[in-house]
N, C-alpha and C positions, 0 to 999 in steps of 0.2 A: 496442577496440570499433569496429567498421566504421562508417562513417559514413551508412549509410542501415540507420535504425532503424523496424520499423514503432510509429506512437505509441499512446497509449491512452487511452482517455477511455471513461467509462460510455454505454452506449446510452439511448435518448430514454423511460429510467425510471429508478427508484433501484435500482441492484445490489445484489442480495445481496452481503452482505464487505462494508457498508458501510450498516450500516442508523443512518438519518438519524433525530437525536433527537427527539423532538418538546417543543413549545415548553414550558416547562413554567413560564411563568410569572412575573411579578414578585415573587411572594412567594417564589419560593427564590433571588431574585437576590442573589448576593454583591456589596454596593455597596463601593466601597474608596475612589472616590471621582467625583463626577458626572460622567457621560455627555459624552461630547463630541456634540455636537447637526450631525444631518447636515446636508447644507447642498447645494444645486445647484452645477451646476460641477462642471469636474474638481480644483478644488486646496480646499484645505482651510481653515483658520481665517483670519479677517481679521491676526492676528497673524503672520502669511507663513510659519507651518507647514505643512508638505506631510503630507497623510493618505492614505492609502491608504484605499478605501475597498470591499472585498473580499467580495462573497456567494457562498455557497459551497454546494453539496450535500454535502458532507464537514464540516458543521460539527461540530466534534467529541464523540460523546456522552462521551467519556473525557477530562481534560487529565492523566492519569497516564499518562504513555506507555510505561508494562509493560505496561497494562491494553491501550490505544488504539494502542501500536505496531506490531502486524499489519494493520493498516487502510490506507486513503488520506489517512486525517485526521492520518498523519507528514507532509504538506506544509505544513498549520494551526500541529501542534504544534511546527514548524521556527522560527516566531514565537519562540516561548519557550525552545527547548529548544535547546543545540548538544549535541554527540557526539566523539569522538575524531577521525574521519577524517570528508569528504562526499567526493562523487566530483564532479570535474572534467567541462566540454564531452565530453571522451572515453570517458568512464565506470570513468575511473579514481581510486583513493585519494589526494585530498590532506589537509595537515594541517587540525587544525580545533583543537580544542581541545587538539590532540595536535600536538607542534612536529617530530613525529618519531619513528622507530619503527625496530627493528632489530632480526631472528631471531637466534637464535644458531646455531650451526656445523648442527643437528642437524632443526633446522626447525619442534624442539618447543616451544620458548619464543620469545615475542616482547615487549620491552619498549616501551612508551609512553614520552617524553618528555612531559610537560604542560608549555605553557606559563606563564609563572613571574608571581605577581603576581594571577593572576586571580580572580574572585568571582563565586558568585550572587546572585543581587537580593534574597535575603536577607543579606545581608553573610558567607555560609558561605564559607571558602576552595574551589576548585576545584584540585583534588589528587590525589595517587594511593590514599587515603582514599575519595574519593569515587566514582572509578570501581570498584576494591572493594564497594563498596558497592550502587553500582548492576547491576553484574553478578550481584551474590549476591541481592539483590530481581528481577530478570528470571528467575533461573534458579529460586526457592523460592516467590515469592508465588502464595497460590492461585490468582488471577485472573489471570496474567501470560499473554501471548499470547506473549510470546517465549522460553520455558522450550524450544520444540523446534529453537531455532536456535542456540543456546549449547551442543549437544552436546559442544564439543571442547574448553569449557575445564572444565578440572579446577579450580585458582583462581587468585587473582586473589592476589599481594604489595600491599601497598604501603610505599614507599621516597622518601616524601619525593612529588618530582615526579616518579618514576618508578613507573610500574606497568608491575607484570610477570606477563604472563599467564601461566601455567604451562598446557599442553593434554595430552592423552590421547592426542592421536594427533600427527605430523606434520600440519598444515596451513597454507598457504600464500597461505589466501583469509580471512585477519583480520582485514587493513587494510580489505579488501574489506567484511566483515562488519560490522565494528564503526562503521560509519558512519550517516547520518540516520535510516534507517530503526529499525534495531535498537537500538541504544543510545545513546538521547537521555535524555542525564544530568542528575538529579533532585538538588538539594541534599539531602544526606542526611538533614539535621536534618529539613526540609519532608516528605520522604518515609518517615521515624518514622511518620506518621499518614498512611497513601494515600489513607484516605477524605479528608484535609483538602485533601491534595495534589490529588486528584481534581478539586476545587474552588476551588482558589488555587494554580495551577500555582506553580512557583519552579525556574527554569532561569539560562542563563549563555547565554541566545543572544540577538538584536539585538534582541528586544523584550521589556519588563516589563507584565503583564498587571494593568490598572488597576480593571476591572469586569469581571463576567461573570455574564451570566445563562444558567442553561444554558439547554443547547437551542437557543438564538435570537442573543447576540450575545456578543461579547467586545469592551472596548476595551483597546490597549496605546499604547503609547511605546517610546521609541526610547531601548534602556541603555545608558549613558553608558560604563558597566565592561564593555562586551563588546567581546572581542578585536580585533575590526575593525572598531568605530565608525563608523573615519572613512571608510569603504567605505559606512556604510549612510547613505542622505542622506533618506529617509525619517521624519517627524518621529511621525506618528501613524501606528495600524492600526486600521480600525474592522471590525471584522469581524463577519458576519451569515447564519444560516442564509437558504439562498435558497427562495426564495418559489415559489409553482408556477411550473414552467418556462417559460411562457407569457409572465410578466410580466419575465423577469432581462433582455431586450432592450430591453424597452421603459424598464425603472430604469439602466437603462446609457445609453440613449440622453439622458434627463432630467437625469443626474447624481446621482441618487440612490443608483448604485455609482459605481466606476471599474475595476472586475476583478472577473471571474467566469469561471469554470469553465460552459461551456456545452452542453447534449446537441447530438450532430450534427446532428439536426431542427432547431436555431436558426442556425446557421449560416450562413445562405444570408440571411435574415431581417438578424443580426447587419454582414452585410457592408454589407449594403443600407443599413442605418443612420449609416454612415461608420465602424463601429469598427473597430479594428483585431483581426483576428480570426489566430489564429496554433495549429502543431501543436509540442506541447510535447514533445520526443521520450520515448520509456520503453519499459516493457517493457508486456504485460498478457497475460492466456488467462480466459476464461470457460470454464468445466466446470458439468458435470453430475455432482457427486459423489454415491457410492454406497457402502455400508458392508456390506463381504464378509462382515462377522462377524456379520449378521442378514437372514433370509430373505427375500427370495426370491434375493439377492446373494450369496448363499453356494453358489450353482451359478453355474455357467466359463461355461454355456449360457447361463443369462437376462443375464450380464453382457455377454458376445459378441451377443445380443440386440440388446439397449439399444442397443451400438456401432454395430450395422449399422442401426438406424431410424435415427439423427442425420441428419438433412440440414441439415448446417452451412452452404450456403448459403441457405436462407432463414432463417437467424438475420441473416445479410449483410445480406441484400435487406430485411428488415423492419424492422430494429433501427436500420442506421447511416446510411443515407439516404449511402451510395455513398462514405462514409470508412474501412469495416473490409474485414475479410478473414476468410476463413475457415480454420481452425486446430485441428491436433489437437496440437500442443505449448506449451509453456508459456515458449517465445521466439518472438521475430520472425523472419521468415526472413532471413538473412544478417548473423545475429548469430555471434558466434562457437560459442554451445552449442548454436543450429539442427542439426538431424541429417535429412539430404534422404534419407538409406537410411529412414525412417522413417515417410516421407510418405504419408498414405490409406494406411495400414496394415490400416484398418475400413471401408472406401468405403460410400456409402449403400446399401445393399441391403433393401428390406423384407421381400419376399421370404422372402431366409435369415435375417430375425429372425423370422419365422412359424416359417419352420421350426426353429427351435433352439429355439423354446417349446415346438414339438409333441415336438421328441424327449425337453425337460425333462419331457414330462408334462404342461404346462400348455396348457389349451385357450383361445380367446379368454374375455376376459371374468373368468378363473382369477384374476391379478393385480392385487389394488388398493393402486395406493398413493399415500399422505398426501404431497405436495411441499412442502418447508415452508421459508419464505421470508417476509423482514419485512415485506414489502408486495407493493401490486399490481405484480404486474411482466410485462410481454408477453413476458417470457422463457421464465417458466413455462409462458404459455398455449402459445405453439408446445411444446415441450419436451410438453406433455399433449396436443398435436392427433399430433405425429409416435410418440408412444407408445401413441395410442391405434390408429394406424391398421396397427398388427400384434397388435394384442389385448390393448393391456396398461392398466387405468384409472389413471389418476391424476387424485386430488382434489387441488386445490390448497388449501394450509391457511396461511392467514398468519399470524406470530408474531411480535410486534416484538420482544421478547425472544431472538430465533434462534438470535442465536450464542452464548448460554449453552451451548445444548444444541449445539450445532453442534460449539464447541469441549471439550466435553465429552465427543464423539463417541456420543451418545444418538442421533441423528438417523438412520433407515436412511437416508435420498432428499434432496438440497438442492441448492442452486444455487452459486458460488460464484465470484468474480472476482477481480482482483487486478494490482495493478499492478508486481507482480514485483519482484526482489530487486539489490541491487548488485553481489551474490557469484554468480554461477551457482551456483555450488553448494550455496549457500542455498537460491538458487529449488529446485533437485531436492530437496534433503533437504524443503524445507516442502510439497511436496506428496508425494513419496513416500517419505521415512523415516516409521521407527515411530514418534518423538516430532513429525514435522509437523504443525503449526499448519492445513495447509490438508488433512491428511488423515483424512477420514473415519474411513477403517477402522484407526486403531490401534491395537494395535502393526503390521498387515501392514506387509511391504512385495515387492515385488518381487523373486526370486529373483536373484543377483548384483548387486543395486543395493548393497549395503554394500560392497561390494566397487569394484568399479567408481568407487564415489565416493571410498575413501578412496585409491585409484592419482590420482583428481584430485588429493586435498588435497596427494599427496605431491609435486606436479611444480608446481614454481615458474611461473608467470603468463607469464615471459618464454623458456620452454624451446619448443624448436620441437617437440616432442609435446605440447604444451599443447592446440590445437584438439582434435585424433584423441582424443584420452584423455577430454577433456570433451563430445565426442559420443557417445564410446562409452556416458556413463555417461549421457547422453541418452536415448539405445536403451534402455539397462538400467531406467530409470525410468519409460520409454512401455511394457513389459510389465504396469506397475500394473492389475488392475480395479477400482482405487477411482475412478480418473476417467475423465471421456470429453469432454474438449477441446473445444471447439462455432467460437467464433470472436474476435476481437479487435477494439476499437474508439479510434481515436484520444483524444490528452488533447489536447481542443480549448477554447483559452485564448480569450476577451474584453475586450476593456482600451478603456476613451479613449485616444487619440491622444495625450494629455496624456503618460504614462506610458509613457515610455523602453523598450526590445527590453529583455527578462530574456535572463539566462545560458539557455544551452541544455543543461543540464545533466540529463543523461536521468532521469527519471521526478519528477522533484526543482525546487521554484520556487523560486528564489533572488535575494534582494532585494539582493545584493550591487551596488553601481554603479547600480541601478536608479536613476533620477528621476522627481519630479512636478511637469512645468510649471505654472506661474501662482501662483507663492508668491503667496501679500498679495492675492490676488483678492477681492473682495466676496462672500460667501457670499449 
């Protein structure tokens, strides 16, 4: 992975692909046992515990992470949850829960080592049972957001401490895949019942989740039986949805957090304050998806349309307050899957989106349509002023429920973000294979994209055709008319000065080594 990555962080509202729960209350709080009670200050309990104390816009509406896994709230669910491999400073596969891993001769099987010994916080073993397990639940449950990115395995053995994935095709981007994002592995017993799981997470990563009220907060502790304990020097996590944007600077500066995720509009505000304010490297793309398999989207014209109204720089200018960029693909540029033969492909022209309405047949005013999205988002509004101004209406309709339907692909018109994938070729298949999670319109996809992507899976990470082949199928996947790319916005992090540099581990927060000065401080 080159080492200038552009970062990602949601613009100064809440993104679609990431709709924020709302509080729902003391009476559905699952109590397990009392609240650890905030306190000013950056450190934590009079008893010289260090707490993290973390507000977050991605607080998670899901702690099942089949369900919660295509989202932003894999950084939350990191708390709880480890995975086979996480990606390293570089953005590449190291071990995690997996001590090790090895293809066979042909490129079609790769087995897992697990590490030996380990447990869930339910006392379940951590096994080749249980990733088994967890595969075949991503891949079958109803609700699972990651059933479109497990394409390649066919199943799963398990042998003791080895699991052996058995795939469909040659692929080479597993270790790649099967890391934080996608497969954050669920005690199987706990995950018998998803609804309970949903609600009383049970994982085998550095923290055990002690309360949880949805919606609003979560507290944990630090698990004694996870793998690399003595890396995590963090004692508590108090974790909390965050409050209007307005106030997360001012709770930062008082002590009432110690880390937050902040829109680019605080920034400047944040600095001012003495925090320490930092760009958390990743991936991200905002699009304007669209669903070909329902009218008006089912003409090449009103799609080519659409394309040509985008003025992706004032998504720039409005949204990020001088941190993003404007972007019609779904990498950074001078990543390795960036494809520069590709660049303004669809330049802003309103013009010729007038006219390709007029040749559709459609006259101004002909087209209306529903934009639907969980909340207020100034995203939409531009996205309806620049559509409106070649003839086309959209109402905007908010649904907090959205991505039922979203992921359902009921939706013709949505909004949609995302903080991208560890595998490239993940990222391409989940926005434009047939089974993608982030695509609209499927089953479409792209003519030669099947293709194209499975000459990736076939060429190992370290061959020197590896760039060329994985741009190509770049190209192959920007033919899509289910999206249309807009722009990209740094993951801009907040922390007291209390709280040690995190790893720079792209798109990914990791509490590994992290520290919190002022043990034993007076609350």
């Amino acid at each position: 992975m080159p080492g200038r990555i552009t970062p990602r962080r949601p613009g100064p509202h809440r993104r679609p692909g990431r709709p924020r729960a709302a509080a729902l209350g003391t009476a559905l709080a699952l109590v397990l046992v009392p609240a650890l009670s905030a306190c000013g200050g950056d450190a934590a309990s009079a008893n010289g515990a260090s707490t993290l104390k973390w507000t977050s816009t991605y607080f998670p509406a899901h702690w099942d992470p089949v369900v919660s896994g295509s989202g932003a709230q894999f950084r939350e669910l990191a708390l709880v949850y480890a995975s086979l491999t996480r990606t390293d400073a570089t953005g590449k596969a190291v071990p995690d829960l997996a001590e090790s891993w090895e293809y066979n001769d042909r490129g079609d099987r790769i087995t897992f080592r697990l590490r030996p010994g380990l447990k869930f916080s339910d006392g379940e073993p951590v096994n080749a049972a249980a990733v088994k397990a967890a595969v075949e639940r991503a891949q079958k449950q109803k609700n699972s957001a990651l059933f479109g990115d497990l394409t390649s395995i066919e199943s799963v053995e398990a042998k003791g401490l080895d699991a052996v994935v058995h795939l469909n095709q040659v692929d080479y981007q597993i270790p790649q895949l099967l890391g934080q994002r996608v497969l954050q592995i669920a005690s199987p017993k706990a995950a018998a019942a998803p609804g309970k799981l949903d609600q009383n997470p049970v994982g085998a990563g550095p923290f055990v989740v002690t309360q949880l009220v949805p919606g609003t907060k979560a507290v944990l502790r630090k698990n004694p039986d996870y793998w690399d304990a003595e890396n995590i020097h963090i004692d508590n996590v108090e974790l909390t949805s965050a409050p209007d944007a307005s106030t997360v600077v001012s709770g930062l500066r008082t002590g009432v957090y110690n880390f937050a995720d902040i829109e680019p509009s605080q920034a400047d505000a944040a600095e001012k304050a003495g925090l320490d304010v930092f760009v958390q490297p990743g991936f991200n793309a905002s699009n304007i998806s669209l669903n070909v398999n329902k009218a008006p989207f089912d003409d090449d014209r009103v799609v080519d349309a659409v394309r040509h109204a985008v003025n992706r720089q004032e998504f720039v200018d409005k949204l990020t307050f001088g941190h993003g960029e404007a972007t019609n693909q779904p990498f950074p540029r001078g990543y390795v899957a960036y494809d520069p033969k590709s660049e303004d492909a669809y330049p802003y022209d309103p013009e010729k989106a007038r006219k390709l309405l007029a040749e559709a047949g459609h006259k101004a005013g002909d087209i209306e349509l529903d934009l639907v999205v969980p909340a207020e988002d100034p995203q939409a509004e531009i996205v309806q002023s620049q559509l409106a101004a070649v003839g086309i209406t959209v109402d905007i309709r908010i649904d907090k429920n959205w991505a039922t339907p979203f992921f359902a692909k009921d939706l013709t018109f949505s909004l949609y973000s995302t903080t991208g994938r560890d595998s490239a070729v993940q990222t391409l298949t989940a926005h434009f294979g047939p089974d993608g999670p982030l695509n609209l319109s499927s089953p479409y996809q792209p003519d030669g994209f099947e293709a194209a992507v499975a000459e990736v899976r076939r060429t190992p990470l370290d061959a020197p055709a590896y760039p060329e082949v994985l741009r190509s199928a770049t190209r192959a996947g920007l033919e899509s008319r289910a999206l249309v790319f807009t722009y990209s916005s740094p993951n801009l992090i907040a922390k007291s000065k209390s709280i040690s540099d995190l790893p720079k581990n792209p798109a990914h927060i990791d509490w590994t080594g992290v520290t919190i000065d002022g043990k034993g401080a007076t609350p």
